[in-house]
MARGULO-909055 format. One record per atom (N, C-alpha, C, O): x, y, z; residue in one letter; atom name. Coordinates in steps of 0.05 Angstrom, whole numbers, padded with zeros to 5 digits. Example, Ala and Ser with C-alpha at 12.3 -4.5 7.8 and 13.67 -1.06 7.14 Angstrom:
REM residues 2
+--------+--------+--------+--------+-------+
|     xx |     yy |     zz | residu | atome |
+--------+--------+--------+--------+-------+
|  00264 | -00114 |  00156 |      A |     N |
|  00246 | -00090 |  00156 |      A |    CA |
|  00264 | -00066 |  00156 |      A |     C |
|  00285 | -00066 |  00169 |      A |     O |
|  00257 | -00045 |  00142 |      S |     N |
|  00273 | -00021 |  00143 |      S |    CA |
|  00258 |  00001 |  00157 |      S |     C |
|  00268 |  00023 |  00161 |      S |     O |
+--------+--------+--------+--------+-------+
//
This chain:
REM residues 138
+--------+--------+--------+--------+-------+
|     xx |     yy |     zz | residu | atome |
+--------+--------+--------+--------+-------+
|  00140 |  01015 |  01734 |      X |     N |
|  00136 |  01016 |  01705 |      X |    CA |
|  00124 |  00990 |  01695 |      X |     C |
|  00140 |  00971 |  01699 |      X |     O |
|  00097 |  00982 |  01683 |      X |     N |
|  00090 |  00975 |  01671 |      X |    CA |
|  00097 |  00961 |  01644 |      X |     C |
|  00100 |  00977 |  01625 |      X |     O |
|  00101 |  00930 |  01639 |      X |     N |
|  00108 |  00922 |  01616 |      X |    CA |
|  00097 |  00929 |  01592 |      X |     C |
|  00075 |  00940 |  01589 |      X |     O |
|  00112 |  00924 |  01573 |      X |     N |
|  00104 |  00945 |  01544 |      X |    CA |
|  00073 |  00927 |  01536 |      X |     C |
|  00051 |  00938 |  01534 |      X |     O |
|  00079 |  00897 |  01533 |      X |     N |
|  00054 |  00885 |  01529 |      X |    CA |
|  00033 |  00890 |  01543 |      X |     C |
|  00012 |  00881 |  01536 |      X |     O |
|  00034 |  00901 |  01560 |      X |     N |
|  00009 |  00910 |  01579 |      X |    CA |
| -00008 |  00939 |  01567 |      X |     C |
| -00030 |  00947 |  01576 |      X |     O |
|  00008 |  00952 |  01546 |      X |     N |
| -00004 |  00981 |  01528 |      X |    CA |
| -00021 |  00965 |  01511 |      X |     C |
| -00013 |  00945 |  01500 |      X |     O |
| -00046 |  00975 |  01508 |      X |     N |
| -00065 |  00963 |  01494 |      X |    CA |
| -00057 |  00973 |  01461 |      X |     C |
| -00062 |  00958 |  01442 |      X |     O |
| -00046 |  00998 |  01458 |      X |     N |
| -00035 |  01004 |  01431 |      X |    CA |
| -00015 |  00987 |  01426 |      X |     C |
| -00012 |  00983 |  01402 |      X |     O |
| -00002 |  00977 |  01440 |      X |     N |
|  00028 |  00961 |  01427 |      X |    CA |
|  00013 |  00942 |  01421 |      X |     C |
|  00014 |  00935 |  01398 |      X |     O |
| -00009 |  00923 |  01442 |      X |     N |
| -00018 |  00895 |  01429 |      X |    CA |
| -00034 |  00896 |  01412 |      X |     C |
| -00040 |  00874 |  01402 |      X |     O |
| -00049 |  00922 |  01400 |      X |     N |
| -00058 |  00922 |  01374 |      X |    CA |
| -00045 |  00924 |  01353 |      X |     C |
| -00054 |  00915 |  01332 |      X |     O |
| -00020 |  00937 |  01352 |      X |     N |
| -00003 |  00932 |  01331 |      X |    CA |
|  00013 |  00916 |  01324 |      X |     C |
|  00023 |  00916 |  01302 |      X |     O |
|  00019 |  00894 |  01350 |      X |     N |
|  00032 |  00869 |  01348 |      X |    CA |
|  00005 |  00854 |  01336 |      X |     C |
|  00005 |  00841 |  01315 |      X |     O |
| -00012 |  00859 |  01348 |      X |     N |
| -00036 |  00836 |  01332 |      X |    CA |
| -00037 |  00832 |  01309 |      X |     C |
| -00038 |  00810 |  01297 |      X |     O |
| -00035 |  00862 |  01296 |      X |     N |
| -00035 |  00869 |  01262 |      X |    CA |
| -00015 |  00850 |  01245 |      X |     C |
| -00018 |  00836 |  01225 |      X |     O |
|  00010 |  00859 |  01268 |      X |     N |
|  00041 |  00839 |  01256 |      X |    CA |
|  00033 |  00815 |  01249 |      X |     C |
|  00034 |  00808 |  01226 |      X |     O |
|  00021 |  00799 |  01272 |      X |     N |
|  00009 |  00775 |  01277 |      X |    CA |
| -00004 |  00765 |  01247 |      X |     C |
|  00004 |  00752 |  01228 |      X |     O |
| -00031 |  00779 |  01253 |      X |     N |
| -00044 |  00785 |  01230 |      X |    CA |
| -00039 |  00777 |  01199 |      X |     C |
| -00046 |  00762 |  01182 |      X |     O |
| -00018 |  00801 |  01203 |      X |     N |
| -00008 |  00800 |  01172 |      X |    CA |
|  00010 |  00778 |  01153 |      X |     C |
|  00012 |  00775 |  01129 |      X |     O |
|  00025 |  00761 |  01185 |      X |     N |
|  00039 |  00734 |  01179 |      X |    CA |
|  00029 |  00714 |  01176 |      X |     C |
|  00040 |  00694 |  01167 |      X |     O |
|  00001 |  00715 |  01185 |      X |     N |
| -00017 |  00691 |  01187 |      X |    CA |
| -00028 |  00693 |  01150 |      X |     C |
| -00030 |  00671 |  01140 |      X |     O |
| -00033 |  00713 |  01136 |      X |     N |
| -00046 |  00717 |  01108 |      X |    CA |
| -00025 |  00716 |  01096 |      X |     C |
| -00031 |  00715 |  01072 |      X |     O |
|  00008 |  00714 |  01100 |      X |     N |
|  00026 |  00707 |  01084 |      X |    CA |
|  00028 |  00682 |  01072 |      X |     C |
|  00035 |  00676 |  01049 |      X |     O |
|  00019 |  00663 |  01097 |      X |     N |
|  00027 |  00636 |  01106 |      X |    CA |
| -00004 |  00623 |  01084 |      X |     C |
| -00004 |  00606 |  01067 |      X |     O |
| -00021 |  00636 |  01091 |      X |     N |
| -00054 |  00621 |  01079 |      X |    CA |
| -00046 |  00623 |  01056 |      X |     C |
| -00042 |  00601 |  01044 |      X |     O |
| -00042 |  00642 |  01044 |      X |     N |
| -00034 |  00646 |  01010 |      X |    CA |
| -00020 |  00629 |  00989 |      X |     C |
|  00004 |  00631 |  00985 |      X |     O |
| -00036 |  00612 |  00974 |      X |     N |
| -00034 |  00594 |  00968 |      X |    CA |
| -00011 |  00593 |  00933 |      X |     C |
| -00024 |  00597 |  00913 |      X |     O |
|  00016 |  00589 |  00930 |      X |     N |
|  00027 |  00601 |  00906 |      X |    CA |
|  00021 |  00586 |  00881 |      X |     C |
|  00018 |  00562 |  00878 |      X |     O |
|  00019 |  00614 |  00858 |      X |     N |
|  00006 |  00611 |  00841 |      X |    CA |
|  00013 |  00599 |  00820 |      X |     C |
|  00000 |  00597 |  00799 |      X |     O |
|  00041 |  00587 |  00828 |      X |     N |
|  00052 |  00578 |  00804 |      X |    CA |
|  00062 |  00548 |  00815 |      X |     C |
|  00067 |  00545 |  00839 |      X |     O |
|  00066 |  00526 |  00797 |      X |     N |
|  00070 |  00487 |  00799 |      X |    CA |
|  00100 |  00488 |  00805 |      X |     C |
|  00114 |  00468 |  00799 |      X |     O |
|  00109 |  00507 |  00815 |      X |     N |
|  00145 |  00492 |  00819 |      X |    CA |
|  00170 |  00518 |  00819 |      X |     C |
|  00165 |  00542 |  00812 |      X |     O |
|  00190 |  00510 |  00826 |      X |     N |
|  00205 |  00541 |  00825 |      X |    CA |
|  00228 |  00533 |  00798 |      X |     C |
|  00226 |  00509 |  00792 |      X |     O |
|  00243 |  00542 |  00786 |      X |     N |
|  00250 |  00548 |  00763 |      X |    CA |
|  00271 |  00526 |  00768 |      X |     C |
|  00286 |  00529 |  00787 |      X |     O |
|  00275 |  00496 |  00750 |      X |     N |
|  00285 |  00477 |  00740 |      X |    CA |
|  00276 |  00452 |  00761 |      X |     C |
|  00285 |  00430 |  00762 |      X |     O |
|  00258 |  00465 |  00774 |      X |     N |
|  00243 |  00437 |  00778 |      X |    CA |
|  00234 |  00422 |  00768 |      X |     C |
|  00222 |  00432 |  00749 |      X |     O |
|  00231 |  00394 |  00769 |      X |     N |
|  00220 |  00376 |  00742 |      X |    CA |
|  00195 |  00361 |  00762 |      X |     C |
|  00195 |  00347 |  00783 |      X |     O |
|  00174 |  00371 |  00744 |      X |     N |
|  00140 |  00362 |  00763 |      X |    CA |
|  00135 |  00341 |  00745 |      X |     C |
|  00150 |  00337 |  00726 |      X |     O |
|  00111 |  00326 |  00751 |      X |     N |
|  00091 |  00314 |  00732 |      X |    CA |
|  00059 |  00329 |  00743 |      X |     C |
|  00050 |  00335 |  00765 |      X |     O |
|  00053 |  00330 |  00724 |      X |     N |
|  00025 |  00342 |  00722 |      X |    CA |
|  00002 |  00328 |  00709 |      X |     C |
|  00006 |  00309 |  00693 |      X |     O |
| -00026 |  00336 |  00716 |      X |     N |
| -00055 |  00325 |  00698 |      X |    CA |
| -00052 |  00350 |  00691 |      X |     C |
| -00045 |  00363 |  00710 |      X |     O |
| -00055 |  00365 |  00667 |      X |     N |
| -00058 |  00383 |  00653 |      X |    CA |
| -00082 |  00384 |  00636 |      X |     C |
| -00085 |  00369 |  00616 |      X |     O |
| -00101 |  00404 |  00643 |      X |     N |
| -00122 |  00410 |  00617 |      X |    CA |
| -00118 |  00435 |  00601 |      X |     C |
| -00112 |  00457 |  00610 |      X |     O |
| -00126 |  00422 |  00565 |      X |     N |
| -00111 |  00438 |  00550 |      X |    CA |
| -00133 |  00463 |  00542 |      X |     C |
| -00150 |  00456 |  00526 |      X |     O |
| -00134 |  00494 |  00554 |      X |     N |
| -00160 |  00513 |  00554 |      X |    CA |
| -00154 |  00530 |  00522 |      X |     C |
| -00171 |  00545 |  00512 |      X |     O |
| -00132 |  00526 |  00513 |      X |     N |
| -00127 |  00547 |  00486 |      X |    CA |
| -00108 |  00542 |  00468 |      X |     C |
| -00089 |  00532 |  00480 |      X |     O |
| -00103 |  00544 |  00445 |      X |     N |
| -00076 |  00544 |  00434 |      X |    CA |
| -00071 |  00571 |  00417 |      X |     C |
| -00092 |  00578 |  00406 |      X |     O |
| -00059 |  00581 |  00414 |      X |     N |
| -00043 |  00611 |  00408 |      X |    CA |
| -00021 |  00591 |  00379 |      X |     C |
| -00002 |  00575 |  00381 |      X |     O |
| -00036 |  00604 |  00354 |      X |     N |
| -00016 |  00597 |  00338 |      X |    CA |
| -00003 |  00620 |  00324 |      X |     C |
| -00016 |  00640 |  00318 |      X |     O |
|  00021 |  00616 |  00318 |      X |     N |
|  00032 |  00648 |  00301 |      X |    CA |
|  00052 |  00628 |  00283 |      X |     C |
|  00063 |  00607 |  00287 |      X |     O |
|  00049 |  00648 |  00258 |      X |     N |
|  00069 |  00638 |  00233 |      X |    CA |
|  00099 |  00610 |  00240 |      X |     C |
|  00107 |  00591 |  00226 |      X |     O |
|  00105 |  00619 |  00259 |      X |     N |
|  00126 |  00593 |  00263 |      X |    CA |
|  00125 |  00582 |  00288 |      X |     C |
|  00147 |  00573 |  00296 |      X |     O |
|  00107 |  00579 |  00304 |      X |     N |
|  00101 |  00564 |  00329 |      X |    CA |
|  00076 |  00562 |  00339 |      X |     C |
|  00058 |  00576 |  00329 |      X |     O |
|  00072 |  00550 |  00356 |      X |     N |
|  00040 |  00555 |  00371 |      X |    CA |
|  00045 |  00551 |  00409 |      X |     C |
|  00058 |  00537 |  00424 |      X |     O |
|  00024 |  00573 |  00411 |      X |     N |
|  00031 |  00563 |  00449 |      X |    CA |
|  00010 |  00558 |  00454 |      X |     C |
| -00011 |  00569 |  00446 |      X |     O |
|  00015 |  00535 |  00474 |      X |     N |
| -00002 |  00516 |  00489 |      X |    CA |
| -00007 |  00527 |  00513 |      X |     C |
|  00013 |  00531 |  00527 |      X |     O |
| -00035 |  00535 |  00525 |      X |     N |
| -00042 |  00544 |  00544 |      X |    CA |
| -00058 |  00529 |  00567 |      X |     C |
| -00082 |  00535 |  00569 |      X |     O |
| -00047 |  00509 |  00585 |      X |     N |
| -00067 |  00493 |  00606 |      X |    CA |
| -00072 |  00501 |  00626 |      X |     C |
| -00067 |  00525 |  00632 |      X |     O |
| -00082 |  00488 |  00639 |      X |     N |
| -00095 |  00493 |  00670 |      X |    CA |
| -00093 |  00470 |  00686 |      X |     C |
| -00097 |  00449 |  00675 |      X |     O |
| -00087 |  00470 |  00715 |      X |     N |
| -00085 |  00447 |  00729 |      X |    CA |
| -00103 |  00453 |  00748 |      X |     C |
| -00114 |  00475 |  00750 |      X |     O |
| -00110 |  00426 |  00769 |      X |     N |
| -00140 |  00431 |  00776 |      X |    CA |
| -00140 |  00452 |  00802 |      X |     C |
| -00156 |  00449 |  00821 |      X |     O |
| -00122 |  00470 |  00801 |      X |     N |
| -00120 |  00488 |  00821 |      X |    CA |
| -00128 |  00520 |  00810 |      X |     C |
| -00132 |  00542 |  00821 |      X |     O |
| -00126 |  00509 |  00784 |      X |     N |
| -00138 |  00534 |  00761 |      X |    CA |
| -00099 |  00555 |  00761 |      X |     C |
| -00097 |  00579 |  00761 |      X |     O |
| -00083 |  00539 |  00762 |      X |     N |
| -00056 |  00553 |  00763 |      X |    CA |
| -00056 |  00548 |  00724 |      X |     C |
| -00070 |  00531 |  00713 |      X |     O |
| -00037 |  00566 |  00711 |      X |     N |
| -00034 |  00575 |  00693 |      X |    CA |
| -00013 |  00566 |  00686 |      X |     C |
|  00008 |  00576 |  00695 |      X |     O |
| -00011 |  00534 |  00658 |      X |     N |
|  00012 |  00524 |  00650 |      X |    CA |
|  00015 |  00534 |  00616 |      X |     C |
| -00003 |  00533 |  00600 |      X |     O |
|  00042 |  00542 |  00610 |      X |     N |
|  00044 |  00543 |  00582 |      X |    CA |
|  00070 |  00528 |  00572 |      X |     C |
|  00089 |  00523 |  00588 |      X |     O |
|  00069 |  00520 |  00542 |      X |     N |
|  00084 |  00510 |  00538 |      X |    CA |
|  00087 |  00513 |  00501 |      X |     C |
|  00067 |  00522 |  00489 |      X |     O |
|  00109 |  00506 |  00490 |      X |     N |
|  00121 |  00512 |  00462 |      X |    CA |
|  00104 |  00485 |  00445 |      X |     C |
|  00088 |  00485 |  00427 |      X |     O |
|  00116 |  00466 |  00460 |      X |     N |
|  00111 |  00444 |  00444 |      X |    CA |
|  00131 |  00421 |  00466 |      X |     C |
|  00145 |  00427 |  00486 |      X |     O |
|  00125 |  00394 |  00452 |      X |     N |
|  00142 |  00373 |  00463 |      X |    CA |
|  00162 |  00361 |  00454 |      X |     C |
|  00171 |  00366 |  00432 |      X |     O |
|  00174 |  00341 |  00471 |      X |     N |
|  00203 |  00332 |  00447 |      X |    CA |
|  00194 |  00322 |  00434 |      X |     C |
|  00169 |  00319 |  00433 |      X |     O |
|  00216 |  00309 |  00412 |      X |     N |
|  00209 |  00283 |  00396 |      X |    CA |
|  00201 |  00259 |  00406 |      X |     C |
|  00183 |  00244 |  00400 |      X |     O |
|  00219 |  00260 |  00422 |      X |     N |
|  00204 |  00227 |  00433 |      X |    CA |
|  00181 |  00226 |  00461 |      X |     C |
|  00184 |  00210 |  00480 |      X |     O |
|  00165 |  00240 |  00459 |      X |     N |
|  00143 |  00250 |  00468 |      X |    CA |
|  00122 |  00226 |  00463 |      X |     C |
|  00113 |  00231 |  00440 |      X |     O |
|  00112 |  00206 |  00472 |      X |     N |
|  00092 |  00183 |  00468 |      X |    CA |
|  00068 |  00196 |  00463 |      X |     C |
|  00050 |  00179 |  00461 |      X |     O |
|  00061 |  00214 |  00461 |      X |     N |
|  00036 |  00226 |  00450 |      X |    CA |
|  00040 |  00247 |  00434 |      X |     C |
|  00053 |  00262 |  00449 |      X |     O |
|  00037 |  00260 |  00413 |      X |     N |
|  00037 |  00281 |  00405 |      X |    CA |
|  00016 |  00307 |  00406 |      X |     C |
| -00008 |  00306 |  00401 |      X |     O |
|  00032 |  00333 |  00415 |      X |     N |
|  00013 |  00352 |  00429 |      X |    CA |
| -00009 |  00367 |  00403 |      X |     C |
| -00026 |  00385 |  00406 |      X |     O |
| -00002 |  00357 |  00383 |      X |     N |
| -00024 |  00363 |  00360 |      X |    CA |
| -00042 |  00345 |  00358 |      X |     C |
| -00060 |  00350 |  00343 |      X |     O |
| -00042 |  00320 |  00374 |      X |     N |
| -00065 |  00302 |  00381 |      X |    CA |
| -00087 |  00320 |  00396 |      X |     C |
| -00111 |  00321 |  00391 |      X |     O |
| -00072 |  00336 |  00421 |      X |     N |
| -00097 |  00332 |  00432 |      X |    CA |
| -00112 |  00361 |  00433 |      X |     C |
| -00102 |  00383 |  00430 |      X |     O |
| -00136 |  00355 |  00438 |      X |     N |
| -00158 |  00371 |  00424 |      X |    CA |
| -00170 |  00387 |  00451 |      X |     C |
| -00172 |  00373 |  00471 |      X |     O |
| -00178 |  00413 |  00453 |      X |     N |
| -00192 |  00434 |  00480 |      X |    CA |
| -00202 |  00427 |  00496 |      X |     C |
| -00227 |  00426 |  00492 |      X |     O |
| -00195 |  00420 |  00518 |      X |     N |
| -00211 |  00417 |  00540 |      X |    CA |
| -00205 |  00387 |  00547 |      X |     C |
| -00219 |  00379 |  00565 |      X |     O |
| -00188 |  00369 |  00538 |      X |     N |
| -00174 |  00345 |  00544 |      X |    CA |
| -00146 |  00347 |  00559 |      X |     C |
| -00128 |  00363 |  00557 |      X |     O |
| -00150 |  00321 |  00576 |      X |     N |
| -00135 |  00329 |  00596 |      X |    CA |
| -00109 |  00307 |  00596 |      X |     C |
| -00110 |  00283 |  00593 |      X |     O |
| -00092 |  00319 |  00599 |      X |     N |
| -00063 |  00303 |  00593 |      X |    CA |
| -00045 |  00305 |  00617 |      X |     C |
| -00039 |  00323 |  00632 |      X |     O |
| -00040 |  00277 |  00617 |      X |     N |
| -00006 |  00280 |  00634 |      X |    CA |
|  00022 |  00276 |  00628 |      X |     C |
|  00035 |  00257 |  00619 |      X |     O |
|  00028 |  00303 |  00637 |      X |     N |
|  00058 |  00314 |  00621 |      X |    CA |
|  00082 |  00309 |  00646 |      X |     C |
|  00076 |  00309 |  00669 |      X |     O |
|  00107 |  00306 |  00638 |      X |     N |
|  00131 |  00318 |  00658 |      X |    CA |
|  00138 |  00339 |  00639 |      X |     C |
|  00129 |  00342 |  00616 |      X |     O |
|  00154 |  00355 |  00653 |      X |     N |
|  00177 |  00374 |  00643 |      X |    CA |
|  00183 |  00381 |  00661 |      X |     C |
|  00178 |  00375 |  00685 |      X |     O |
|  00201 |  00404 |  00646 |      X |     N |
|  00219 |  00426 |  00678 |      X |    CA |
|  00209 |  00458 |  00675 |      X |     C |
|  00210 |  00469 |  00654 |      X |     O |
|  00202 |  00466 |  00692 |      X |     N |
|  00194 |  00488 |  00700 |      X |    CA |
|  00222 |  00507 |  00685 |      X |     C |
|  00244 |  00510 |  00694 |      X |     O |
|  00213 |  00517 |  00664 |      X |     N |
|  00231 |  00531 |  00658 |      X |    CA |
|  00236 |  00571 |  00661 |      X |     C |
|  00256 |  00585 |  00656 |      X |     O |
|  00210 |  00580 |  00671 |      X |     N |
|  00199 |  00604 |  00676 |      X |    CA |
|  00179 |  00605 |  00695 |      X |     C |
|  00163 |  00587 |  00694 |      X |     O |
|  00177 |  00622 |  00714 |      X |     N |
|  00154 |  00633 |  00723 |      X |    CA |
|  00156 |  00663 |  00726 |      X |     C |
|  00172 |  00676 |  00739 |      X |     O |
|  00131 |  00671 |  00707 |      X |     N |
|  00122 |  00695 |  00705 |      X |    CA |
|  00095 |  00711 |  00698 |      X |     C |
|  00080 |  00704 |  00679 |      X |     O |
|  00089 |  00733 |  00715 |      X |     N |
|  00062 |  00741 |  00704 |      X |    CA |
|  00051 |  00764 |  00689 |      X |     C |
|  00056 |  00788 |  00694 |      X |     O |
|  00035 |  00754 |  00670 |      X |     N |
|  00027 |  00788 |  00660 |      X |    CA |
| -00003 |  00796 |  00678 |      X |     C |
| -00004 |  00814 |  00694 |      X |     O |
| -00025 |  00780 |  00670 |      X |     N |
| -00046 |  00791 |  00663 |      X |    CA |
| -00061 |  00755 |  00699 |      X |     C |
| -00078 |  00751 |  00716 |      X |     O |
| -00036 |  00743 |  00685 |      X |     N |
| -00045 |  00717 |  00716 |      X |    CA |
| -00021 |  00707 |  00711 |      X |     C |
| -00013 |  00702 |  00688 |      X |     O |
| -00004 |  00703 |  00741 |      X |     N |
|  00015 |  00682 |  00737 |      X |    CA |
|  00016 |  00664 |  00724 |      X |     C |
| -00006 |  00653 |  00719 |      X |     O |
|  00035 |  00655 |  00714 |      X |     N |
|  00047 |  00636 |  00694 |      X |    CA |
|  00062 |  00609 |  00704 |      X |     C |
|  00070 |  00609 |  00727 |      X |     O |
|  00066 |  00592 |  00693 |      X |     N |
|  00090 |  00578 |  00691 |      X |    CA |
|  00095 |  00566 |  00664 |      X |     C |
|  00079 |  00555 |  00648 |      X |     O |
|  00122 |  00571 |  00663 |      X |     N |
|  00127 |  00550 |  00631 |      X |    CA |
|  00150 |  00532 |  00637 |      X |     C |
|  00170 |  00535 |  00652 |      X |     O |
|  00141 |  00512 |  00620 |      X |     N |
|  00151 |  00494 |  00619 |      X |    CA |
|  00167 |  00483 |  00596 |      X |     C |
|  00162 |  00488 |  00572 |      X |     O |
|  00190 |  00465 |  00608 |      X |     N |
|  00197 |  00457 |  00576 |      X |    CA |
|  00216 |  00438 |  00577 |      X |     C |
|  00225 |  00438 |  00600 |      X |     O |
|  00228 |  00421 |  00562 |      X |     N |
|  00227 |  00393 |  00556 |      X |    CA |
|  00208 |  00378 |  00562 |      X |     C |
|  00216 |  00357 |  00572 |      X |     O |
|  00181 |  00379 |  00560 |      X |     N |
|  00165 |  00359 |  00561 |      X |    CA |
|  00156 |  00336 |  00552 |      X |     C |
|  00168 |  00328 |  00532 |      X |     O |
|  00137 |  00319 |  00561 |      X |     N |
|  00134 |  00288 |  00546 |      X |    CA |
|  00109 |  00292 |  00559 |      X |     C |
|  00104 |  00300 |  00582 |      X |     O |
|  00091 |  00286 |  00539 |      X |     N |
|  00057 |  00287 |  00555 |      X |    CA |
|  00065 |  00254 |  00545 |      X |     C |
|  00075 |  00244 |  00524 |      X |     O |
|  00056 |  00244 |  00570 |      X |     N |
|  00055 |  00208 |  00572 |      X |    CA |
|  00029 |  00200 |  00569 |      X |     C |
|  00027 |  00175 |  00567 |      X |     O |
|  00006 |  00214 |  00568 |      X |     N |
| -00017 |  00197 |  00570 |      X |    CA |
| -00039 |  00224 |  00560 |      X |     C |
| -00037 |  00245 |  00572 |      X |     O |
| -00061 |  00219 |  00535 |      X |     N |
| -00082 |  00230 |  00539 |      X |    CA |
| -00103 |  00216 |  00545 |      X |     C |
| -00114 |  00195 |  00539 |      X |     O |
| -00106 |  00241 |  00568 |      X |     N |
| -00129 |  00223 |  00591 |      X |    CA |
| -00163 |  00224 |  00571 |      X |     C |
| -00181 |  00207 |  00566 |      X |     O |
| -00159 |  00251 |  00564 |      X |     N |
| -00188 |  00248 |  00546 |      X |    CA |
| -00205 |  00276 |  00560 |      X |     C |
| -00195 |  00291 |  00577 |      X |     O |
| -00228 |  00278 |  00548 |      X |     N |
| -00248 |  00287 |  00572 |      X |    CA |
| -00267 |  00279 |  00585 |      X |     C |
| -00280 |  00261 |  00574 |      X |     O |
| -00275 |  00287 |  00607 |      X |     N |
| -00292 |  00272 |  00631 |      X |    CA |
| -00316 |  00287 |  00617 |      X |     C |
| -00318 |  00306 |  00602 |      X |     O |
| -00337 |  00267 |  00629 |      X |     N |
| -00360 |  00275 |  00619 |      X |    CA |
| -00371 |  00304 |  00632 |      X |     C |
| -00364 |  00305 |  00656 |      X |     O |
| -00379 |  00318 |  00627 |      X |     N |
| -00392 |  00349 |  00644 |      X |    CA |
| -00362 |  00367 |  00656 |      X |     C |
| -00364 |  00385 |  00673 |      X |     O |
| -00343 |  00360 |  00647 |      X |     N |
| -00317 |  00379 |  00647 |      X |    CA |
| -00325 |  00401 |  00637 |      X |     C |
| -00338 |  00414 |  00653 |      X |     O |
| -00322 |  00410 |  00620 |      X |     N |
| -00321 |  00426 |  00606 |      X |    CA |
| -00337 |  00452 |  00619 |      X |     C |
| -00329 |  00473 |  00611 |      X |     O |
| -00354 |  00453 |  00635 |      X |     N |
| -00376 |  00463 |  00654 |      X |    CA |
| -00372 |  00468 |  00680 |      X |     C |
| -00389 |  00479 |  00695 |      X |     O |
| -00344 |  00456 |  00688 |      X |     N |
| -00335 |  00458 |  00709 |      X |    CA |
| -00307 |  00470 |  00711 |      X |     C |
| -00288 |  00457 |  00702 |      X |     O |
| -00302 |  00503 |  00726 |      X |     N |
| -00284 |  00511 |  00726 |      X |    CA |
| -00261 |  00500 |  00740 |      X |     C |
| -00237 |  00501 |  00735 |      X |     O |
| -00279 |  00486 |  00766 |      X |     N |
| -00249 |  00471 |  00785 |      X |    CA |
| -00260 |  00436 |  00776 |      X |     C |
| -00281 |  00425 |  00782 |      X |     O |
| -00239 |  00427 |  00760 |      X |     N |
| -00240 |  00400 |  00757 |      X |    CA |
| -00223 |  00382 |  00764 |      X |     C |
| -00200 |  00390 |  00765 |      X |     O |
| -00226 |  00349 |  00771 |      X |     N |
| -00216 |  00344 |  00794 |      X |    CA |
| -00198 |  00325 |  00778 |      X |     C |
| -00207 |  00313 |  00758 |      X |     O |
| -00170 |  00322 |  00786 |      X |     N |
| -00147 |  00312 |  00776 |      X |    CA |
| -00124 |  00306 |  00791 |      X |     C |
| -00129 |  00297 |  00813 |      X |     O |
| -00104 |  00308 |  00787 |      X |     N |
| -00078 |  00302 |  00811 |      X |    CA |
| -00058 |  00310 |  00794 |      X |     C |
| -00054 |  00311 |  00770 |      X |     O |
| -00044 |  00317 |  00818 |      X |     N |
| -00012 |  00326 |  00813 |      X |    CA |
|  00002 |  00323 |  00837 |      X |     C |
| -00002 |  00324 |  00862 |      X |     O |
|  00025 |  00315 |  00816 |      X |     N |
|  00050 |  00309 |  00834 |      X |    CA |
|  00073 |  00316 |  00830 |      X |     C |
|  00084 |  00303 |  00813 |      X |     O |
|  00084 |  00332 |  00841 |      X |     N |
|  00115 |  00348 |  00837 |      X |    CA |
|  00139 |  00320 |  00845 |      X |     C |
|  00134 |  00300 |  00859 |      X |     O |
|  00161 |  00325 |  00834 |      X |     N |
|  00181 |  00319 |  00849 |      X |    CA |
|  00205 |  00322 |  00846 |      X |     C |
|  00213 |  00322 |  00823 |      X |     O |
|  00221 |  00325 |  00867 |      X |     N |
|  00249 |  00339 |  00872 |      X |    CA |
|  00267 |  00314 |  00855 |      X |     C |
|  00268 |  00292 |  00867 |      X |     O |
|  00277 |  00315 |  00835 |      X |     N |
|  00296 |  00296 |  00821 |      X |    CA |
|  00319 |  00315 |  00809 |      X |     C |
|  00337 |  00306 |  00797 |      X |     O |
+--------+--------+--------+--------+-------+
//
C-alpha cells in the first residue's frame, strides 16, 4: 500500500490547504489596534461630518486604514477645530471600537492630537502619503 501523500489528489488538496493559509497570513489588518489599545498615530484629516450636537472626524493613516473620532479632551495641546482638510496631525488615544460598514473602521477616543504637522506640499494628490506610526502596548 502506497502512502496517502503519494495520491496526486490528496497533494492537490493539501496544496489548496497550504494555499489558503499562506493568503490568511499576507492579509494585511484593516484596522490600527485591537479594542483598548492605546496607539500614537500621524493622522490625516479627509472629512468632518457635522450634525446639530457633534461632529465626526474622519482620518486616514498612511496605510489608507480608516480613523474616526468625536472630538478631543480638554487638555488636548491642539485643538481639533484648528485643524483644517487634508492636514496631518499626531494624535494618541485608545482604540475604543473597531467596526465596518461600507470600509473598516476604527474609533478612537480619549484623545490628545499633540502636534499639527500641517500639509506637505503635493499631498493632497497623493492617495498613499508618507508618514509614521507607532502603536504601543501600555
Amino acid at each position: 500500500m502506497e502512502a496517502m501523500w503519494s495520491d496526486p489528489k490528496f497533494n492537490h488538496c493539501l496544496q489548496k490547504e497550504i494555499d489558503a493559509l499562506d493568503e490568511k497570513e499576507e492579509k494585511e489588518d484593516p484596522l490600527v489596534g485591537h479594542i483598548g489599545m492605546k496607539v500614537e498615530l500621524l493622522l490625516k484629516l479627509k472629512e468632518v461630518k457635522s450634525f446639530p450636537e457633534w461632529k465626526l472626524y474622519i482620518f486616514r493613516t498612511k496605510d489608507d486604514k480608516v480613523v474616526t473620532m468625536y472630538g478631543v479632551m480638554a487638555k488636548s495641546p491642539v485643538p481639533l477645530d484648528k485643524v483644517s482638510i487634508n492636514e496631518c496631525v499626531k494624535v494618541t488615544g485608545t482604540v475604543a471600537s473597531n467596526k465596518g460598514w461600507k470600509q473598516p473602521q476604527s474609533r478612537l477616543n480619549r484623545v490628545k492630537v499633540l502636534e499639527n504637522i500641517g500639509t506637505a506640499q503635493g499631498v493632497e494628490a497623493i492617495p498613499q502619503w508618507v508618514g509614521s506610526e507607532k502603536n504601543k502596548d501600555n
